[in-house]
N, CA, C and O atoms as a GROMACS GRO file, in nm:
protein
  540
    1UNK      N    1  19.106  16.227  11.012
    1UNK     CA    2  19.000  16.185  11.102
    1UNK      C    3  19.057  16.085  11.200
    1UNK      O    4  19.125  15.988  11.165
    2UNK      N    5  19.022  16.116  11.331
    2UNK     CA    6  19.093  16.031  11.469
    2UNK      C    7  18.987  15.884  11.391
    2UNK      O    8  18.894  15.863  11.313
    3UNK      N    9  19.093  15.807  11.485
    3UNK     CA   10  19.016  15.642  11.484
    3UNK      C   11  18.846  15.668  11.561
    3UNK      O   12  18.828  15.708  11.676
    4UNK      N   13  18.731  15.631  11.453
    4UNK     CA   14  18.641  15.624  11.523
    4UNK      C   15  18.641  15.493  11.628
    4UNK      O   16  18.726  15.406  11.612
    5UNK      N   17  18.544  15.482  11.734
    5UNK     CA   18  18.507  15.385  11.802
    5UNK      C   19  18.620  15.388  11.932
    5UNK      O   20  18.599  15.301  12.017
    6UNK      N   21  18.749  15.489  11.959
    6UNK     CA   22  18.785  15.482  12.028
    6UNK      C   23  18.757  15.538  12.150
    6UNK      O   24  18.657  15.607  12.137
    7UNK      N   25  18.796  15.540  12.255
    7UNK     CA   26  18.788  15.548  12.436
    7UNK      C   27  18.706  15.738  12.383
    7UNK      O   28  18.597  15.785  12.416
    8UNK      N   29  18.796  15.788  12.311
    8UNK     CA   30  18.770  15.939  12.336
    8UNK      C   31  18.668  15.989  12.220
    8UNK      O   32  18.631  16.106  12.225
    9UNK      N   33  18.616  15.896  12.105
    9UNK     CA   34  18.544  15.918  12.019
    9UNK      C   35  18.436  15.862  12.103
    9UNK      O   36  18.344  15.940  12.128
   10UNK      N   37  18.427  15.728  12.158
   10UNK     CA   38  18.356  15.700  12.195
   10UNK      C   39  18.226  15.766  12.336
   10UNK      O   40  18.104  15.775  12.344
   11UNK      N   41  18.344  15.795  12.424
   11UNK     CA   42  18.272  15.963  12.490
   11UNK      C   43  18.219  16.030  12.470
   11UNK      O   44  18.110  16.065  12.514
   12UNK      N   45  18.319  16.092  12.350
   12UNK     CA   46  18.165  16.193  12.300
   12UNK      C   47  18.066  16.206  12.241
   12UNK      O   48  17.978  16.288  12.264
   13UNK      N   49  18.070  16.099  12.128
   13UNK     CA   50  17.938  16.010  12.066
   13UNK      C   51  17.834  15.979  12.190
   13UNK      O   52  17.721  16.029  12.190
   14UNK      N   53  17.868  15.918  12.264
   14UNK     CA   54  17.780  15.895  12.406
   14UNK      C   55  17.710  16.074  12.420
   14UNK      O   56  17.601  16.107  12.374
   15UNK      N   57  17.815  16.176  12.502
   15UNK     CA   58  17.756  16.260  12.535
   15UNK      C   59  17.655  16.330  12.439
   15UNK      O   60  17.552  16.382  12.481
   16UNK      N   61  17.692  16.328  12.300
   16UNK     CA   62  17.583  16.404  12.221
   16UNK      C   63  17.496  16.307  12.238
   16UNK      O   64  17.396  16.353  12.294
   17UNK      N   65  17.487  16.203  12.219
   17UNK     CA   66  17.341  16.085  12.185
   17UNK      C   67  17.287  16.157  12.349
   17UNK      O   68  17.184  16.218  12.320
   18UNK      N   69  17.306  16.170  12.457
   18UNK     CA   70  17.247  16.191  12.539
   18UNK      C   71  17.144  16.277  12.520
   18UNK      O   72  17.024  16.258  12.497
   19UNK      N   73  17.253  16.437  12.542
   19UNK     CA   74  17.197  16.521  12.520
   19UNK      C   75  17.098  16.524  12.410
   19UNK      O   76  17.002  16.594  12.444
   20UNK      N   77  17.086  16.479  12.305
   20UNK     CA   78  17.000  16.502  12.183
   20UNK      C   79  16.886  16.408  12.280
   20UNK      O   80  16.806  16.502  12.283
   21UNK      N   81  16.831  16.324  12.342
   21UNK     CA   82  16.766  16.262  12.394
   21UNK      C   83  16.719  16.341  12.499
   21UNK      O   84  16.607  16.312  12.540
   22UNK      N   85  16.786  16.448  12.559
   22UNK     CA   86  16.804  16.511  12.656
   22UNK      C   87  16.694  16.671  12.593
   22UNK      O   88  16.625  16.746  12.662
   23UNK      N   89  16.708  16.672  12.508
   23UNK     CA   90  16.665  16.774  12.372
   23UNK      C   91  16.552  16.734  12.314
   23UNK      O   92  16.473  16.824  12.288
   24UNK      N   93  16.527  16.644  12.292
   24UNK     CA   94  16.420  16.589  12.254
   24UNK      C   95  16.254  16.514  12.322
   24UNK      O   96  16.141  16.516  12.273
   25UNK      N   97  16.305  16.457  12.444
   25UNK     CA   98  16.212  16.458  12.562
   25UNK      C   99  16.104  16.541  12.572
   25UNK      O  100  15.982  16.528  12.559
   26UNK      N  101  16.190  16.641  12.600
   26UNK     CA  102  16.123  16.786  12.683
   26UNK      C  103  15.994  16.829  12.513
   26UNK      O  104  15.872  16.842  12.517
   27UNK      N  105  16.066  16.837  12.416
   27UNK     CA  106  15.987  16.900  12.305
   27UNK      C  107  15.885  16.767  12.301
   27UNK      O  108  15.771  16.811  12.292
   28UNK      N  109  15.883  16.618  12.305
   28UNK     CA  110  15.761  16.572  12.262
   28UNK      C  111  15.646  16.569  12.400
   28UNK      O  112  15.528  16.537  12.389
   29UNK      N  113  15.714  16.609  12.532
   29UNK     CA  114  15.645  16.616  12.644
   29UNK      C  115  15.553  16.746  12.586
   29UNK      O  116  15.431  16.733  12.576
   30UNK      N  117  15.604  16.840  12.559
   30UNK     CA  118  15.592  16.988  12.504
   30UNK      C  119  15.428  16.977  12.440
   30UNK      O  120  15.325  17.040  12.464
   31UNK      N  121  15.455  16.883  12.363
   31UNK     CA  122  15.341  16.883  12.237
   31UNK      C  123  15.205  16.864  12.287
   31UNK      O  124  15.098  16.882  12.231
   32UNK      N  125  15.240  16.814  12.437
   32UNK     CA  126  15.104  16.750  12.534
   32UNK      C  127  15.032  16.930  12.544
   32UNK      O  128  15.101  17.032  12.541
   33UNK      N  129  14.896  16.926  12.553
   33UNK     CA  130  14.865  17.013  12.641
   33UNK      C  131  14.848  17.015  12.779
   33UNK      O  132  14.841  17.122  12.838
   34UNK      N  133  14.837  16.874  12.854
   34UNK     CA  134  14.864  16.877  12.962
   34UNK      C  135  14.895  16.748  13.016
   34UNK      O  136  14.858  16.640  12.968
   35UNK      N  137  14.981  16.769  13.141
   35UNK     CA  138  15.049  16.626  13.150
   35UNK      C  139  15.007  16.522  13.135
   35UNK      O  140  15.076  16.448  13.065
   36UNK      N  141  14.895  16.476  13.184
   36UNK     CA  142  14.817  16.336  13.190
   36UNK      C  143  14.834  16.305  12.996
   36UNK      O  144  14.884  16.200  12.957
   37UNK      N  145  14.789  16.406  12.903
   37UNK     CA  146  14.782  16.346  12.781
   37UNK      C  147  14.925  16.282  12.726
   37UNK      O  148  14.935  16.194  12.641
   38UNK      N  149  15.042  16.354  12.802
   38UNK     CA  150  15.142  16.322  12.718
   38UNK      C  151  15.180  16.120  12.688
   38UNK      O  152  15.188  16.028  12.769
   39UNK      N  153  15.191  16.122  12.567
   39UNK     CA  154  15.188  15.981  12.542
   39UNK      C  155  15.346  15.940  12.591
   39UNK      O  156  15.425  16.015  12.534
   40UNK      N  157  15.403  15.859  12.665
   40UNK     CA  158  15.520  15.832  12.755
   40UNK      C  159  15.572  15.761  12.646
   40UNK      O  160  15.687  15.785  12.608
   41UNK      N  161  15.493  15.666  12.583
   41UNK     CA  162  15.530  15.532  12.514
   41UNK      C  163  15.627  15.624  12.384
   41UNK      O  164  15.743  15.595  12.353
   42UNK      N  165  15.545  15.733  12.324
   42UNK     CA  166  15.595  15.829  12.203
   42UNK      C  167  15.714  15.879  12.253
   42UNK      O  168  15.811  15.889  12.177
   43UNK      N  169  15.724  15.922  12.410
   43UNK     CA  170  15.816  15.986  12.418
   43UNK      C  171  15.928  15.952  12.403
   43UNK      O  172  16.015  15.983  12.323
   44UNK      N  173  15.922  15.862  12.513
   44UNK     CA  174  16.082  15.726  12.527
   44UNK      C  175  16.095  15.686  12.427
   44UNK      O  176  16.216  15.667  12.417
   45UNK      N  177  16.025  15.644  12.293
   45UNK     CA  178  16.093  15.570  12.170
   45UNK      C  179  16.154  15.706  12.091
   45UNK      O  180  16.266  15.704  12.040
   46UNK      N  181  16.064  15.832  12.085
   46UNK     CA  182  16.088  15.881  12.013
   46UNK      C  183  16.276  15.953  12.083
   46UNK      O  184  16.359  16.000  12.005
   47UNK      N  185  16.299  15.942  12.223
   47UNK     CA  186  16.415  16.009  12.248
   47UNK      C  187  16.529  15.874  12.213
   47UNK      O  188  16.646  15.900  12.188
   48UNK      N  189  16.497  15.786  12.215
   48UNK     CA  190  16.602  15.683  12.216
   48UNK      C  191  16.607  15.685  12.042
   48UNK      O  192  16.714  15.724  11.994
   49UNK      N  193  16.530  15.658  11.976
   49UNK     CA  194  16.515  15.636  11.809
   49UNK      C  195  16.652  15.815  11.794
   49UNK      O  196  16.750  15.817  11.720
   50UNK      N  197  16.606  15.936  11.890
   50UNK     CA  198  16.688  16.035  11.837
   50UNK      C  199  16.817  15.978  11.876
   50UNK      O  200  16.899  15.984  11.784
   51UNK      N  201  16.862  15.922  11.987
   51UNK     CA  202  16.982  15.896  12.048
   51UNK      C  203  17.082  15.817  11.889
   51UNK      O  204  17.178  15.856  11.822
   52UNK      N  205  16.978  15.674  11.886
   52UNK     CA  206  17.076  15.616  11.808
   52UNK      C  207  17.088  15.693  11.694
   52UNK      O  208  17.199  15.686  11.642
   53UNK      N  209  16.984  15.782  11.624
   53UNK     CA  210  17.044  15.916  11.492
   53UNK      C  211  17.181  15.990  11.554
   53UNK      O  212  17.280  16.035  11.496
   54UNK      N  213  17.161  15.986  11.642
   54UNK     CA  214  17.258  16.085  11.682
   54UNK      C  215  17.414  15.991  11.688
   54UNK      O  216  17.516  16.034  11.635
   55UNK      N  217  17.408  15.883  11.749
   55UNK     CA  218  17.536  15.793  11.673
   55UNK      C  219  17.577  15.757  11.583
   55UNK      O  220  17.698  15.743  11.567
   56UNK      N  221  17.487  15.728  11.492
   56UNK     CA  222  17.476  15.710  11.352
   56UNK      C  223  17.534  15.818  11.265
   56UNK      O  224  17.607  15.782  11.173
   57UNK      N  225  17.501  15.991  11.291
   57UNK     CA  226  17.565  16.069  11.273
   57UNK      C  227  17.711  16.124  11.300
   57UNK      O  228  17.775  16.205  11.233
   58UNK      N  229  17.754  16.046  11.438
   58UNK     CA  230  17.882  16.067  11.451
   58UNK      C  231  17.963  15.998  11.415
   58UNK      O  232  18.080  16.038  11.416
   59UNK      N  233  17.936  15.889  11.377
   59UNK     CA  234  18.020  15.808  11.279
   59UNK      C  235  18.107  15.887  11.155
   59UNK      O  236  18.216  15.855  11.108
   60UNK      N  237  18.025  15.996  11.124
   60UNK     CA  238  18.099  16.065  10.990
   60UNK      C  239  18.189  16.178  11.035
   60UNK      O  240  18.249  16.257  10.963
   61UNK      N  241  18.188  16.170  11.210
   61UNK     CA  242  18.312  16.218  11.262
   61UNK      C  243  18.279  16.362  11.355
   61UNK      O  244  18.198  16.444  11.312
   62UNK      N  245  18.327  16.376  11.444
   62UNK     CA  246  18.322  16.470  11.534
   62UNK      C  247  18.413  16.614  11.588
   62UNK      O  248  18.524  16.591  11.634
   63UNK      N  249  18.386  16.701  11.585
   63UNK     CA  250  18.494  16.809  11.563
   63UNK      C  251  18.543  16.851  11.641
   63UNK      O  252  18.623  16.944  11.626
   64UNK      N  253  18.515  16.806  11.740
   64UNK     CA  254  18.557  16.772  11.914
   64UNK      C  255  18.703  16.686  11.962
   64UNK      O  256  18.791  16.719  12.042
   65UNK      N  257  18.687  16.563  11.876
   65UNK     CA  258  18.736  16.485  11.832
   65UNK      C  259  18.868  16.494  11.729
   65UNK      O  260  18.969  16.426  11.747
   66UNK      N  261  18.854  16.570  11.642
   66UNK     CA  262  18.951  16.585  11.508
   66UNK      C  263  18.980  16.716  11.545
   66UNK      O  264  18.985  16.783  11.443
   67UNK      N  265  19.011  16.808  11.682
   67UNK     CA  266  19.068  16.909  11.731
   67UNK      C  267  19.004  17.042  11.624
   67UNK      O  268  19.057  17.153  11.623
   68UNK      N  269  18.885  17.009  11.542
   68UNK     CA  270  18.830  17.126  11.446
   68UNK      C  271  18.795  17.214  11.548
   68UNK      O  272  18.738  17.144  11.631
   69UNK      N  273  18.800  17.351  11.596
   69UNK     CA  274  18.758  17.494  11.631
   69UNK      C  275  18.670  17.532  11.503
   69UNK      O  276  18.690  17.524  11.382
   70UNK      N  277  18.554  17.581  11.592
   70UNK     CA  278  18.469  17.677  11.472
   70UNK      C  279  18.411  17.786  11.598
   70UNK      O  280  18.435  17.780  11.718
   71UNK      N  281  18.329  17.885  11.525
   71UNK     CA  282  18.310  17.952  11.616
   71UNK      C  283  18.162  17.943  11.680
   71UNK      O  284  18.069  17.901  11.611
   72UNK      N  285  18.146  17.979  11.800
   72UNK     CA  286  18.024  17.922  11.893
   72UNK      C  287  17.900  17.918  11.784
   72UNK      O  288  17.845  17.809  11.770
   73UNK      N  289  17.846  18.044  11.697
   73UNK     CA  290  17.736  18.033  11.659
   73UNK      C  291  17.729  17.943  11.584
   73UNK      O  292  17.634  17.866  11.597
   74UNK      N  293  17.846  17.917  11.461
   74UNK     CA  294  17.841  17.790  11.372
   74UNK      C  295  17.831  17.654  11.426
   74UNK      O  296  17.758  17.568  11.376
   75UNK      N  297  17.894  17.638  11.516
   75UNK     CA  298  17.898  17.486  11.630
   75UNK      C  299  17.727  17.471  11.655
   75UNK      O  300  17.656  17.385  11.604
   76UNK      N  301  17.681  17.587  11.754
   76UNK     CA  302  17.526  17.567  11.806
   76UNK      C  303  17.439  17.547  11.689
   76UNK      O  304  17.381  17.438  11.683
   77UNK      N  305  17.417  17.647  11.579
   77UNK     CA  306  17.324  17.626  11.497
   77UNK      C  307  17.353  17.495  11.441
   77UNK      O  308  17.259  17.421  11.473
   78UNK      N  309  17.467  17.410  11.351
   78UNK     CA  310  17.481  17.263  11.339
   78UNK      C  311  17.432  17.179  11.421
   78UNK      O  312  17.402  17.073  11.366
   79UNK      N  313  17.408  17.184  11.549
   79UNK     CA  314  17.399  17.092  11.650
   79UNK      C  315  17.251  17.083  11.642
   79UNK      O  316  17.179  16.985  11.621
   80UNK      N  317  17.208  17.258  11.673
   80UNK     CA  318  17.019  17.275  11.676
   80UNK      C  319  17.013  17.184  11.527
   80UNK      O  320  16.942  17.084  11.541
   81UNK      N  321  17.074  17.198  11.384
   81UNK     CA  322  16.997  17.147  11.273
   81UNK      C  323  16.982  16.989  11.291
   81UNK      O  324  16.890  16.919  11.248
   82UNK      N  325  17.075  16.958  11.352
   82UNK     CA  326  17.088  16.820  11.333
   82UNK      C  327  16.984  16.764  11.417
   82UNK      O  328  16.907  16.679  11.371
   83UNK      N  329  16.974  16.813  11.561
   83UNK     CA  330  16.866  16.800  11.640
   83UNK      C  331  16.717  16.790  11.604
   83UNK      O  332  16.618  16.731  11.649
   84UNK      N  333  16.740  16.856  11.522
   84UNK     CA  334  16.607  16.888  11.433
   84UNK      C  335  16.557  16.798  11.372
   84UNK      O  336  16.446  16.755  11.401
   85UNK      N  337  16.658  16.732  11.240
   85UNK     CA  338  16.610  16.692  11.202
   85UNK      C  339  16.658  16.529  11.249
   85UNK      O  340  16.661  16.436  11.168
   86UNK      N  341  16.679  16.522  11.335
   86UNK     CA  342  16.726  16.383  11.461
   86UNK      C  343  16.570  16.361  11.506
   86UNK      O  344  16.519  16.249  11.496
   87UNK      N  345  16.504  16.463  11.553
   87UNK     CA  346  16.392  16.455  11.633
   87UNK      C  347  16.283  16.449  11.534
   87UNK      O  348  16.182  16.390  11.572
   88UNK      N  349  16.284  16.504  11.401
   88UNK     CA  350  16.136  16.456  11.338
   88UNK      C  351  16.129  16.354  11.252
   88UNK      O  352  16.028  16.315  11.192
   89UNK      N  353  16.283  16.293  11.244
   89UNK     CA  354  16.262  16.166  11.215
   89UNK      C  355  16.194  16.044  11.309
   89UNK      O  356  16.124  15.944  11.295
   90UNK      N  357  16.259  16.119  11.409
   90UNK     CA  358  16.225  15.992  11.524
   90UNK      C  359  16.074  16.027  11.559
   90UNK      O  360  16.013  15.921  11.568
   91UNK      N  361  16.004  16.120  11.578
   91UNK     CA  362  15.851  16.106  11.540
   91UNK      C  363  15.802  16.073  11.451
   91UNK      O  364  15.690  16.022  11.453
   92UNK      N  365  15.860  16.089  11.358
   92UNK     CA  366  15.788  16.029  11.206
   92UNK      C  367  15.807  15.876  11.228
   92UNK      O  368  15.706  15.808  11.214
   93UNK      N  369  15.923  15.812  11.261
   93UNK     CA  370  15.872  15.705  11.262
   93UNK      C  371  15.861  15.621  11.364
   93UNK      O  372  15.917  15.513  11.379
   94UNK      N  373  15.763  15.691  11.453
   94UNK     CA  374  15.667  15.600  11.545
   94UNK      C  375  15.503  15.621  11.516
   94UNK      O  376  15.408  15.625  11.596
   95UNK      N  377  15.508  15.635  11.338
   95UNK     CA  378  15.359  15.606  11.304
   95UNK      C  379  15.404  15.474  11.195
   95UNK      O  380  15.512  15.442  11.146
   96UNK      N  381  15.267  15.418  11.184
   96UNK     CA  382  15.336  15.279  11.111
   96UNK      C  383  15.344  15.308  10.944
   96UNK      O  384  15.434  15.260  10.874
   97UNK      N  385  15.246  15.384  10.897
   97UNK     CA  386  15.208  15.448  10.758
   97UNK      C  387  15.251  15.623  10.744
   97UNK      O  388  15.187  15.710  10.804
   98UNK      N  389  15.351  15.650  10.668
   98UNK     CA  390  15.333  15.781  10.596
   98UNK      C  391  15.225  15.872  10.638
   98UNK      O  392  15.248  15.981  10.691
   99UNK      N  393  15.064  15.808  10.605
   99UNK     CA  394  14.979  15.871  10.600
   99UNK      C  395  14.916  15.855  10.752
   99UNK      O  396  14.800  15.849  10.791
  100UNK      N  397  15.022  15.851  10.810
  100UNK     CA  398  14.891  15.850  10.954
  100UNK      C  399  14.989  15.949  11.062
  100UNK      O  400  14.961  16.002  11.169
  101UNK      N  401  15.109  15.948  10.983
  101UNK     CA  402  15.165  16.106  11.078
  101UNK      C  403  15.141  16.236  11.088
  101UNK      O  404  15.108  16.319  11.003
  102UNK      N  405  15.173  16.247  11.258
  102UNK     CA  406  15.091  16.385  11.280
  102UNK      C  407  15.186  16.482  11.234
  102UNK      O  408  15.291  16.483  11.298
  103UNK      N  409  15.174  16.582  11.119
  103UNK     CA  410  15.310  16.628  11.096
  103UNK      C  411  15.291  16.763  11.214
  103UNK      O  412  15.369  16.759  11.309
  104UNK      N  413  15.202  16.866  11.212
  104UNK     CA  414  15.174  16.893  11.317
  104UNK      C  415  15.269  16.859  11.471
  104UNK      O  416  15.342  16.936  11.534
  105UNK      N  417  15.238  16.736  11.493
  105UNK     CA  418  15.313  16.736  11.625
  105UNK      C  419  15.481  16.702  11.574
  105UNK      O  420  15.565  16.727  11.661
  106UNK      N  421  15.515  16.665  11.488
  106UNK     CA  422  15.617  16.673  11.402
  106UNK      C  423  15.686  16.782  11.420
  106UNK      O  424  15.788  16.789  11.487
  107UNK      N  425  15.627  16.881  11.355
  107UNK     CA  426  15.684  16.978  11.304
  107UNK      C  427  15.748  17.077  11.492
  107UNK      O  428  15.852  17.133  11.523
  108UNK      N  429  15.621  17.049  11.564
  108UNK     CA  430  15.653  17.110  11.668
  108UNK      C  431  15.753  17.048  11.732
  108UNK      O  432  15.827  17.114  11.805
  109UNK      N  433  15.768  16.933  11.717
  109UNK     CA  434  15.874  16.838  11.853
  109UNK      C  435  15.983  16.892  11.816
  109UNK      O  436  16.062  16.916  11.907
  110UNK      N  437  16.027  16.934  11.656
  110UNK     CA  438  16.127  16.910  11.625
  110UNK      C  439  16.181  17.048  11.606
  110UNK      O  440  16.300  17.067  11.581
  111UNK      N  441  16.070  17.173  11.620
  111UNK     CA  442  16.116  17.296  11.626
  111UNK      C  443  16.125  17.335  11.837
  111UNK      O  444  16.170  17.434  11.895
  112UNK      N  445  16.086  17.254  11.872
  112UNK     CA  446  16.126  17.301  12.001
  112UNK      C  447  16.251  17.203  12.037
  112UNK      O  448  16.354  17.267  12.056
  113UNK      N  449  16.259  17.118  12.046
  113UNK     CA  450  16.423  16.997  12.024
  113UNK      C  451  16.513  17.100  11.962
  113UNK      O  452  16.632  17.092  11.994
  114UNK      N  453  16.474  17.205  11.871
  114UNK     CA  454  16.595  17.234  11.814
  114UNK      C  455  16.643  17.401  11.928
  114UNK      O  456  16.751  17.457  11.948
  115UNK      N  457  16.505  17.431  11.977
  115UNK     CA  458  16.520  17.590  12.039
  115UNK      C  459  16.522  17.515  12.215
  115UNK      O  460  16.500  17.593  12.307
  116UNK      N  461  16.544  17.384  12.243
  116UNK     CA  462  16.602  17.302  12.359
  116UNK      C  463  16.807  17.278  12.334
  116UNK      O  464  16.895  17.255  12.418
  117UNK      N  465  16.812  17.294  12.202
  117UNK     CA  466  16.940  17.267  12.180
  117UNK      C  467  17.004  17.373  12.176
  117UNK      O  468  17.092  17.387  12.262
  118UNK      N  469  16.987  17.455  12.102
  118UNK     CA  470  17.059  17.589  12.107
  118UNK      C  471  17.054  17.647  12.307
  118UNK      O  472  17.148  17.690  12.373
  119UNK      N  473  16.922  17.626  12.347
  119UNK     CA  474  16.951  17.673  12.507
  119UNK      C  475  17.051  17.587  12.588
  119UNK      O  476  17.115  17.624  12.687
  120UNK      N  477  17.056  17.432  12.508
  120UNK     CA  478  17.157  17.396  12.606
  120UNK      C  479  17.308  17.420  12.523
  120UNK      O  480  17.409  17.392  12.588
  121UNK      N  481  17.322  17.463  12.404
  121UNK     CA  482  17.453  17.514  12.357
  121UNK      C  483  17.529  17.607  12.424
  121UNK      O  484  17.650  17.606  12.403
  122UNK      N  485  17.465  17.716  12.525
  122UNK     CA  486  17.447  17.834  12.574
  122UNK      C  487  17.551  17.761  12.654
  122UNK      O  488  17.662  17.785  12.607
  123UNK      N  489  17.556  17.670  12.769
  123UNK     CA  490  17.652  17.618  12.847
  123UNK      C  491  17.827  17.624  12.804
  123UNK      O  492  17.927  17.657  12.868
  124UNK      N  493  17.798  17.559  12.622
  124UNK     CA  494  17.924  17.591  12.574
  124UNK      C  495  17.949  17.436  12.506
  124UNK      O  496  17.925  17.336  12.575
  125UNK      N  497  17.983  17.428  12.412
  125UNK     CA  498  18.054  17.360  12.299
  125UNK      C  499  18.217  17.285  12.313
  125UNK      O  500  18.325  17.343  12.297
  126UNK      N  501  18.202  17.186  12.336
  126UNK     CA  502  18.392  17.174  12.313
  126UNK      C  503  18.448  17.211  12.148
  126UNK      O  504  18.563  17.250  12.130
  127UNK      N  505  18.376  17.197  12.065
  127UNK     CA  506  18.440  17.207  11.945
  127UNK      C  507  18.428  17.427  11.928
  127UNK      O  508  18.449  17.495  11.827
  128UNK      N  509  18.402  17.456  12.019
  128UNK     CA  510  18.373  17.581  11.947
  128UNK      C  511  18.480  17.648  12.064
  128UNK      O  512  18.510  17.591  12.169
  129UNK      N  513  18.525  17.767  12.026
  129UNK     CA  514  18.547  17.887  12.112
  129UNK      C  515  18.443  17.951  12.175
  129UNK      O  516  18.323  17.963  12.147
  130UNK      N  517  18.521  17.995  12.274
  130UNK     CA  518  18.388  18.088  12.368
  130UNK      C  519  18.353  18.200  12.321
  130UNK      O  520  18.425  18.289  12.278
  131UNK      N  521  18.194  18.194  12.331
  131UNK     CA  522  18.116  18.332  12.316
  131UNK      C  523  18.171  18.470  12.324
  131UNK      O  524  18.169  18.564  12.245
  132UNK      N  525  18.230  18.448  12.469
  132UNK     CA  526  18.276  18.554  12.515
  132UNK      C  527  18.418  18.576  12.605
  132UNK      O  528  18.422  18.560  12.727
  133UNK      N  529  18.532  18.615  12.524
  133UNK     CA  530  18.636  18.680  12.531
  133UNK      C  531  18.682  18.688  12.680
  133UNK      O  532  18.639  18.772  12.760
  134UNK      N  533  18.776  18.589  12.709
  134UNK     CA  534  18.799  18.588  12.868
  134UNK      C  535  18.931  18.689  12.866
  134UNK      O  536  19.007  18.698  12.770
  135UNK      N  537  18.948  18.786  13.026
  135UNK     CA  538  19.035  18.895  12.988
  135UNK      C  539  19.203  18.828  13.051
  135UNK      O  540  19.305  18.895  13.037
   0.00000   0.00000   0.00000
């Protein structure tokens, strides 16, 4: 495992925390039925609360990073799971009690965060090989 916390770990820890914030936005905007309802305050904590999961997770190391190749579908689906469950943590806890979360909007933020991640996987992965076979 490369030195965490360095210039080039540190990059890409940044770029995923983005993107997962980037992933996550859009799904708790999602949950609104229409714009005026969407709660802003839920949104922004809930994308930043995913950001820092998402550093917190790279701490245990990045495959980008440690030159690991896997292949595109295994790379995207890891990324969507993690997203996943990055994003219904971070709704879950912007209720103050267990019992007062909406799992409902839960369940949705964090199944569209994850079908927001796989569409932006589509662009392409550094840790993975390409989809498709250049001639």
């Amino acid at each position: 495992m490369k030195k965490i916390f360095s210039k080039e770990w540190l990059k890409a820890a940044f770029i995923r925390a983005f993107r997962t914030m980037a992933q996550v936005a859009p799904a708790n905007i999602g949950s609104a039925a229409i714009l005026a309802d969407v709660n802003w305050l839920v949104v922004l904590s809930a994308s930043v609360l995913s950001a820092i999961l998402s550093l917190l997770t790279s701490v245990d190391g990045l495959p980008e990073i440690e030159g690991v190749e896997t292949s595109w579908l295994k790379a995207a689906l890891v990324r969507a799971l993690k997203t996943i469950a990055q994003s219904g943590i971070s709704v879950i806890g912007s209720a103050a009690l267990i019992s007062e979360v909406n799992w409902p909007v839960v369940a949705s933020s964090a199944i569209l965060a994850g079908i927001v991640s796989m569409l932006m996987s589509i662009g392409g992965l550094p840790e993975a090989s390409t989809p498709i076979q250049k001639e």
